[in-house]
N, C-alpha and C positions, 0 to 999 in steps of 0.2 A: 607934371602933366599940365601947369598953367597956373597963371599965379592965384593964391589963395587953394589951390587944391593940391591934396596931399593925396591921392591917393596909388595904394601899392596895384601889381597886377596879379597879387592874390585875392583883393577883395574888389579888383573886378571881376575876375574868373566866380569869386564865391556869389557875386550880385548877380552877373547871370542864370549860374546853378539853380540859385534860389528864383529867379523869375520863370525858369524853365521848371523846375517843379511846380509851383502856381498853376501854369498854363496850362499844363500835363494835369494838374489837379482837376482843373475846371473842364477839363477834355471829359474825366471818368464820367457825368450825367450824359454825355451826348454817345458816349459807348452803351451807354444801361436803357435810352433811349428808342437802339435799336432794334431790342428785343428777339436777339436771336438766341443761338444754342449757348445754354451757359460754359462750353467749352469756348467757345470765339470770345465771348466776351470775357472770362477771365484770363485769357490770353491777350486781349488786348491792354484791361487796364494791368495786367503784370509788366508788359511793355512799356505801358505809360508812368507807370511808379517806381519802377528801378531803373529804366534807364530814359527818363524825362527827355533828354533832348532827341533820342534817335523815334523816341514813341512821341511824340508828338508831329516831327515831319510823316512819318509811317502812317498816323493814323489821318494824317490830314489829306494826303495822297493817295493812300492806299482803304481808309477803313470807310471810307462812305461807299455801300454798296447800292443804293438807290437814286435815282435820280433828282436832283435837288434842284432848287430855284437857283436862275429863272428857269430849269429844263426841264419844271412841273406845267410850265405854260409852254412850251414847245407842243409835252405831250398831251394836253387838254387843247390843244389848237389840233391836234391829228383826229382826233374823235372826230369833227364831222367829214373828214374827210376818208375815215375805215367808213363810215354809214357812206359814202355817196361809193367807197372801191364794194360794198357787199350789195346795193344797187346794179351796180356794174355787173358783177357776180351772178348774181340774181337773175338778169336779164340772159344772161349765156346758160347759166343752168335753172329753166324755169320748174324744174322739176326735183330739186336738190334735195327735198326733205325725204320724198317717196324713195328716190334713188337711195342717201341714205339706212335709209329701216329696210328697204329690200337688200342691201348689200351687206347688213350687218346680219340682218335673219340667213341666209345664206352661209353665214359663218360657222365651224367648229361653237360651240356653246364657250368652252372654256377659251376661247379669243374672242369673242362679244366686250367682256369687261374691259378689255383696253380700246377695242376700236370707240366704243362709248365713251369711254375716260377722255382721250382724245380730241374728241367731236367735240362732249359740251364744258370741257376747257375753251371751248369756241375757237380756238386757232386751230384745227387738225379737220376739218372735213375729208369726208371720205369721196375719194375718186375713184370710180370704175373704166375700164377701158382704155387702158396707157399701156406702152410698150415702154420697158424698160432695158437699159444695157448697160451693162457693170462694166466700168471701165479701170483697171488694174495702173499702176504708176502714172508714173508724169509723164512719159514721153506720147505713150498711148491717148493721155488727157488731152495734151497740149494739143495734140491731130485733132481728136475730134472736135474740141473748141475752133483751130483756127478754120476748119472745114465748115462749121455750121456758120461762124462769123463771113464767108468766103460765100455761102449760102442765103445772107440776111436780105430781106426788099425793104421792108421797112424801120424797124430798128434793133437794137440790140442794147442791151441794159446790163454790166455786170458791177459784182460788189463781193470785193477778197478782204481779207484782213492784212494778207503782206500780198503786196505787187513790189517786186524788185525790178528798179532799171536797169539790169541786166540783158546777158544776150537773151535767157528765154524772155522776161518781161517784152523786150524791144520787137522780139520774134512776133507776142501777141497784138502789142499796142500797132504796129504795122499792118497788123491784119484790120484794128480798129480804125485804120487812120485810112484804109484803100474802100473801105465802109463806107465812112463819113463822107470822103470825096465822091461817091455815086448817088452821094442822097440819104444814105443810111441814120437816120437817130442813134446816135451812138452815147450813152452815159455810161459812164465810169465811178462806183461810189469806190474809197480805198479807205480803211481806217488810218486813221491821223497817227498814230502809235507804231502798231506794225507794219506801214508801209510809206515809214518819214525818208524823205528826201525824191517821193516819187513825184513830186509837183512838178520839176521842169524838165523833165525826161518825158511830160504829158503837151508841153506846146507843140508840137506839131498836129496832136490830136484836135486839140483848141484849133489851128489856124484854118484845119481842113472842116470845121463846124461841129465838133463833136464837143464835150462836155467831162469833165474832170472835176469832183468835188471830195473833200476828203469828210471823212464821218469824227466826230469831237476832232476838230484839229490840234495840235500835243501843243498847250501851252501852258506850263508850270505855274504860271502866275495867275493869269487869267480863267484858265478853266481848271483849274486844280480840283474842284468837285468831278472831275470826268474821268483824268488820267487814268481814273484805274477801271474805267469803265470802256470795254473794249466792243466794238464790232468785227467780232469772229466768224462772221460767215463766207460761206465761199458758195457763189452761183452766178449764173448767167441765163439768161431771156434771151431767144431770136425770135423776132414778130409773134410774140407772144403765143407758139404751140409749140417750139422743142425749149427744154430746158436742162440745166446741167447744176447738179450740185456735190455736196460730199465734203472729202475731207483736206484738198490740195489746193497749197498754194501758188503765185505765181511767183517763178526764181528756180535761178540755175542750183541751187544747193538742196532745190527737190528732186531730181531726175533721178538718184541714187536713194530716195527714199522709197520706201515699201508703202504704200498708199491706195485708197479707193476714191472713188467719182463716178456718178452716177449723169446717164442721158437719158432725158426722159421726153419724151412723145405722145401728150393726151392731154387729156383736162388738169390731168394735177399742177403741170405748168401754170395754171391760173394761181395758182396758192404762191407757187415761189414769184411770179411777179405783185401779187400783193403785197409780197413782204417786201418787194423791191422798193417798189411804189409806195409804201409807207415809211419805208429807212430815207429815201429820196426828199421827200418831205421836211422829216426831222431835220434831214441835216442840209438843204438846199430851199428851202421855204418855197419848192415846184409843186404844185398840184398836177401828178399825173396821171390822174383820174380820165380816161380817155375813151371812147369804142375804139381806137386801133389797138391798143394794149390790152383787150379785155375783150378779145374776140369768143365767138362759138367755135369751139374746137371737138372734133370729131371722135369716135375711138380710134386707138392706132393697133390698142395691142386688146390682150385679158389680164393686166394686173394690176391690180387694186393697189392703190397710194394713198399715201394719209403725210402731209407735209405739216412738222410740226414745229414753231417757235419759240422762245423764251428770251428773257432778256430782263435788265434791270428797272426798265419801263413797265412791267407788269406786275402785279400784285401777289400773281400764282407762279410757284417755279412752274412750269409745266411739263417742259423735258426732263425733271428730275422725278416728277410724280409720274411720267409714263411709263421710266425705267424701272422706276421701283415697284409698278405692278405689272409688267411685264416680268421679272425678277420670281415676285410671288405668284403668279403664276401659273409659271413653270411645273411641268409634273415630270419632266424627261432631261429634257438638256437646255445650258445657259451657256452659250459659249460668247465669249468677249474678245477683243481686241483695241487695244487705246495703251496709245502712246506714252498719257500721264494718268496717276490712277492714285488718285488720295481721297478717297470713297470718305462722305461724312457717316453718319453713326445710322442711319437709317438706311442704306443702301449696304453698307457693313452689316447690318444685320439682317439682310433679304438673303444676303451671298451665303451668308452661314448657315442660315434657317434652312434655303433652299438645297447645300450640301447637305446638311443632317437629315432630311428626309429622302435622301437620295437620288437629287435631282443631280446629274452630272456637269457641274461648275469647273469651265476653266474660262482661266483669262489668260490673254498673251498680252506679255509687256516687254519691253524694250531693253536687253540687258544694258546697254549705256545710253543717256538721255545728254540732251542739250540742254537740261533746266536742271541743274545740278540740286538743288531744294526740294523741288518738288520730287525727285529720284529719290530721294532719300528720305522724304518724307512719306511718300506711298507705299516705301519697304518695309516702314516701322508698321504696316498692316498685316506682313505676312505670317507672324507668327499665330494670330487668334485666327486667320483665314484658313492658315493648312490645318491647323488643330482638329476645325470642323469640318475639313474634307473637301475643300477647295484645292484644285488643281492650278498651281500657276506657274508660269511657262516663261520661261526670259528668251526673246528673237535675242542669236545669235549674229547673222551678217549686215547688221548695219542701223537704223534707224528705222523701226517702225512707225510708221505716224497713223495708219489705220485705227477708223473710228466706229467699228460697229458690233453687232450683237443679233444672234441668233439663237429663237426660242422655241423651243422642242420642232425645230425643223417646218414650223407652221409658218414663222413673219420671222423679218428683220428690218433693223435699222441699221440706217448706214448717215452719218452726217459728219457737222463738224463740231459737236459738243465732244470732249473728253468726260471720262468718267473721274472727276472731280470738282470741288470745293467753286472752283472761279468756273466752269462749264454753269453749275447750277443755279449762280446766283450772282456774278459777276457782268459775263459775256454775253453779247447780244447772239445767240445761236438760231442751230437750224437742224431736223434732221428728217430724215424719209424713213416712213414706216410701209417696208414691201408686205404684203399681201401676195405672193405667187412663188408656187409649186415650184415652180423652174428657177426664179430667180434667188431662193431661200437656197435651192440645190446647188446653184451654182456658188453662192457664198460659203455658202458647207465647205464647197471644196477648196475655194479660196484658202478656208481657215485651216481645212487641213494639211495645206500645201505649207501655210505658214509656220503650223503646229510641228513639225516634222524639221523645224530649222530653227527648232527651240530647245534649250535643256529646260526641263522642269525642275522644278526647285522641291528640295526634299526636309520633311520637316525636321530631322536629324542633325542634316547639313546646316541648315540655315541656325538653326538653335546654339552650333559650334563656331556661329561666325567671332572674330574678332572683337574686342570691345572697344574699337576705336572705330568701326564699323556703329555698332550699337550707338556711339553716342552721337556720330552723324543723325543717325536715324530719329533719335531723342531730339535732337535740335529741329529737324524738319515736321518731328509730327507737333511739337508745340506751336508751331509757324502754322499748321496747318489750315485753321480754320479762317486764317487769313488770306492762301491762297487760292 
């Protein structure tokens, strides 16, 4: 290998070995650092101690769940500009604290405790006076989207996790690009991750004046602290009083998925463009803090909305803690629906608690998934869930991607957080908390449209599964805490 050196390519293979244990050694403080569930973390350093080389990329990509420098001065530069967007806010609803306490006094007693939970999380205010319309698949979606875009005078603001340059992507971006050319403000937030390679299927949108920026853009090297930090939202702003959010994204390989999306018409739309307005920031250094964006908007309908966020910029999970007492409670029925479903130990034991007292717990999931891990990892739950009288339900014809929950028939949420691990504490999410008789009703039947094209899973059956089954599910639930 050069003169004066002898060396074989076993003890170079054994010299790396050994500098990759080191590394992976020096990694275990910044694991123990993080202070979470002692299951994450001894699944990490098990990772990082037996198999040194794959547990150190893993954890260097994959284990920082918080936002790190420099993307602690990103989010300490947003602070004054959330006080000038609740300014903003403020001046549209000069009356928000009274409305508040009147609309929460108004309530059932036993849903007071979430709508409050919610509230002084400080991200979830309560909106009265919105019309709501539950919009079922993508094709349905895609309509009402390019119809309100077809609609816009002033601007339009949307922000997906996957936008595909596809025929449907190219179907929507054309509706954004006949916008732009009338004058419309048109921005486009897209996360860098799930919707890489959308940049130059976006220049026409660019030449007609509109705006294209992606959310942490996927660079392995350079932003390696973000990679696994994702912007999983899906919504959309017209002139700031209709909005749309939920669970769909944009791409032809949704059309055949089982999916929800919400339009909403009233004040709550103020809440999802501030979440706009402040992801826009983050990732575009735009202040658009505006009175055109942050108008006085009227009531449209009677149903109360409560738009709630979460994200790795935040100190509180929030969406995890509203699910979990919405969960608790429960005194009738918890009905769920979500696509991936690898519940950590606290949400695991709402579901059980709340069967054991005999609240009627089912969940629908997806009898085959696209995320082969986490499938397998979310199964290794069903054995202590049916034990305690949990109902779970595997969709039969196709891909369910449906993200929502209904609680004894009083509220639901509908967004785009999954009921798992990286929803909670990973993903920058979003979801709507309804409030209305009629729209609770009409999800009811959504779910039992879905329920009825599911086999339920029997605890007998499931106990007789295969062991080669079983040890899929072993390998996934150990993964879990990282997913």
């Amino acid at each position: 290998m050069g003169e004066g050196l002898d060396l074989s390519w076993s003890t170079v293979v054994s010299t790396i070995a050994t500098a990759a244990e080191v590394l992976a050694i020096a990694f275990v403080p910044m694991v123990l650092l993080r202070k979470k569930e002692p299951a994450a973390t001894f699944a990490w350093i098990f990772v990082l101690l037996f198999v040194p080389v794959v547990g150190v990329v893993l954890f260097w990509y994959l284990g920082r769940d918080r936002i790190r420098r420099p993307m602690r001065r990103r989010v300490a530069e947003t602070a004054p500009m959330r006080e000038r967007i609740e300014d903003r806010i403020a001046g549209a609803f000069p009356a928000q604290e009274e409305e508040r306490e009147r609309v929460i006094g108004s309530q059932p007693e036993e849903q007071r405790g979430v709508m409050r939970l919610a509230a002084r999380m400080g991200r979830g205010e309560i909106r009265a006076g919105n019309d709501v319309r539950v919009l079922v698949g993508a094709p349905a979606t895609y309509d009402a989207m390019i119809e309100a875009i077809a609609s816009a005078r002033d601007h339009v603001h949307l922000e997906y996790y996957i936008f595909r340059p596809d025929r449907t992507g190219r179907r929507v971006l054309d509706a954004l690009v006949e916008a732009a050319k009338r004058g419309v403000r048109v921005r486009l937030l897209y996360d860098g991750f799930g919707s890489v390679g959308l940049g130059p299927a976006c220049r026409p949108l660019r030449r007609a004046g509109g705006i294209a920026k992606p959310f942490f853009p996927l660079d392995p090297i350079r932003r390696a602290a973000t990679i696994n930090l994702r912007n999983h939202r899906k919504l959309m702003i017209v002139d700031g009083v209709v909005g749309f959010c939920g669970g769909l994204n944009v791409g032809d390989m949704f059309l055949d998925w089982r999916d929800l999306h919400l339009r909403i018409d009233g004040p709550a739309v103020t809440d999802l463009q501030k979440i706009f307005v402040e992801d826009w920031f983050f990732a575009a250094r735009q202040d658009l803090t505006l009175p055109a964006f942050f108008p006085e908007i009227p009531k449209r309908g009677d149903a109360i909305v409560q738009i709630v966020e979460s994200g790795p910029d935040e100190r509180v999970e929030q969406i995890h803690r509203l699910l979990f007492a919405a969960i608790a409670s429960a005194r009738r029925t918890v009905w769920i629906a979500t696509p991936y479903f690898v519940p950590d130990r606290a949400v695991l034991v709402a579901l059980q608690t709340a069967a054991l007292r005999g609240v009627d717990v089912k969940v629908i999931v997806p009898r085959e998934s696209n995320h082969r891990v986490t499938f397998h990892a979310g199964r290794s739950f069903y054995d202590e869930l049916l034990a305690a009288g949990v109902h779970i339900h595997e969709y039969l014809p196709g891909m369910l991607h449906t993200k929502a929950m209904i609680v004894d028939g009083r509220f639901a949420t509908v967004g785009s957080a999954n009921l798992d691990v990286r929803s909670f504490r990973l993903n920058f999410e979003l979801i709507a908390v309804l409030y209305d008789a009629e729209i609770v009703r009409a999800l009811e039947g959504i779910f039992e449209e879905d329920l009825a094209k599911t086999e339920e899973v029997s605890l007998a059956r499931w106990r007789g599964r295969a062991v080669v089954t079983r040890v899929k599910e072993g390998v996934g639930r150990l993964f879990s805490p990282m997913l």
